[in-house]
N, C-alpha and C positions, 0 to 999 in steps of 0.2 A: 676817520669815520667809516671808509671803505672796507678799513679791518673789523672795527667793531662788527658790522654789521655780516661781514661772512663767519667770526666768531661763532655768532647768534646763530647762525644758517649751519653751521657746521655743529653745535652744539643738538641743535632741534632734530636734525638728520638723526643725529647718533642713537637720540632717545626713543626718535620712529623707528629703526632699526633694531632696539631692543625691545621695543614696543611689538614688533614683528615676530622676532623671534618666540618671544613668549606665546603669542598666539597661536604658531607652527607648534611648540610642544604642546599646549593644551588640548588643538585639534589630535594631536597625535595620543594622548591618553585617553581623550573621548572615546576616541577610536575601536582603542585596546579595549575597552568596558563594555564598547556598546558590540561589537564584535564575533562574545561569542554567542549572544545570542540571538545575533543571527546565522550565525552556524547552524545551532539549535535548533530553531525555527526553520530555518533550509533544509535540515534533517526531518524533521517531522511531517512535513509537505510530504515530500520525497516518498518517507516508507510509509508513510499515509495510504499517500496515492498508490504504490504498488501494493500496499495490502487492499486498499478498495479495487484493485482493479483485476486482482488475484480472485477476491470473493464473485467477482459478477464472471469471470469465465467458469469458477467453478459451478454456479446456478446456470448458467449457460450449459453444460455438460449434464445437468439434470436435469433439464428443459428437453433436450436433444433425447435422451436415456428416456426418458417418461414418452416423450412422443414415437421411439422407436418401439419400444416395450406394448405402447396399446395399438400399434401397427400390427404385432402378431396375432395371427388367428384366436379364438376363443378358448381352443382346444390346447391352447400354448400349456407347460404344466410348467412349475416355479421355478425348477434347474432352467428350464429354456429363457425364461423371463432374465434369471439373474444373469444368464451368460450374456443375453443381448444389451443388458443394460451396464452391465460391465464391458463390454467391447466398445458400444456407441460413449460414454463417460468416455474412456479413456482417450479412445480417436480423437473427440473433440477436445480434450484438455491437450494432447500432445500438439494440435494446432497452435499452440502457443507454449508449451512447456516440451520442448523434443522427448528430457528426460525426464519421466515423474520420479515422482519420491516412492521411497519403499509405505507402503498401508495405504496408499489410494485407493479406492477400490466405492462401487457402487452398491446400493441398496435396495431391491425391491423390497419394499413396507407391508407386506401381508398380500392376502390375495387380492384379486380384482375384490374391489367391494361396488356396492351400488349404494350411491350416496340418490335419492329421490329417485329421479328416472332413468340417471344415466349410472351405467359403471364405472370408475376408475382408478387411477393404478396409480398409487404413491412411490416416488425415488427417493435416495436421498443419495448424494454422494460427497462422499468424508475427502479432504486434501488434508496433508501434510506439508502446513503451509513453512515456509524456510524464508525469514527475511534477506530481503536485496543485500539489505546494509546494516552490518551486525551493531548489537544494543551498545551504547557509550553512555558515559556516566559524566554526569552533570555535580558540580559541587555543592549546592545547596538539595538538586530535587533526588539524585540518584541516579540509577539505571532506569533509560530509557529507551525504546522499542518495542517493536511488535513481533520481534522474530520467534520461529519454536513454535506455531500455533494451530490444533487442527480448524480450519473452517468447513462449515459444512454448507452443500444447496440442495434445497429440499424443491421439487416441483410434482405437480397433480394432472396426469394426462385423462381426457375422457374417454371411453374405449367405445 
């Protein structure tokens, strides 16, 4: 009776044990499936984020530009305007980009206008934006990324 019954105990182990194993490879296929997309997903954040985070220093450099630009005297004439607002853009994107790209460059928008009582001085300045993390191709959706893109920031100083 002592043998029957470790039979049974030896038998039931072996089937838990292959019971086990099958579990171990199924987690391991989930895995593999569920896997890459979160790659994907972890990709997308990522250049998300540094393309959202690209566009606000570049509006940040035409914030800076527009407000240096309507700090000059009245008598400024449009070569003086586009030099300072190319100089201040650039200063401020190089706070965070050492090197820019080639066609960065800022925009005085026309003259001082007077919009009701006050004047003022529209920027824009143009990046050549260069993704972090170059585009990868996904098997159902395609190429994916943001890289290659100019973005621009547009801001309105009062003079």
């Amino acid at each position: 009776m002592n043998t029957l019954a470790t039979g049974c105990h030896l038998r039931a182990r072996a089937h838990h044990l292959q019971q086990g194993a099958a579990q171990r490879g199924a987690a391991a296929i989930e895995f593999a499936l569920v896997l890459p997309i979160l790659i994907a997903l972890l990709y997308g954040i990522v250049t998300f984020g540094d393309l959202f985070y690209t566009q606000m220093v570049v509006t940040r450099a035409a914030s800076d530009a527009a407000r240096a630009v309507s700090a000059l005297p009245k008598s400024a004439d449009q070569n003086a305007q586009q030099e300072k607002a190319n100089s201040v853009a650039q200063d401020s994107l190089r706070a965070t980009y050492p090197v820019l790209p080639e066609g960065t460059n800022a925009l005085v928008n026309g003259d001082r206008c007077t919009v009701g009582s006050a004047e003022q001085i529209s920027i824009q300045v143009n990046f050549p934006y260069r993704g972090m993390l170059p585009a990868i191709t996904l098997p159902v959706v395609g190429t994916v990324g943001w890289g290659n893109r100019p973005l621009v920031g547009c801001a309105v100083a009062q003079v």
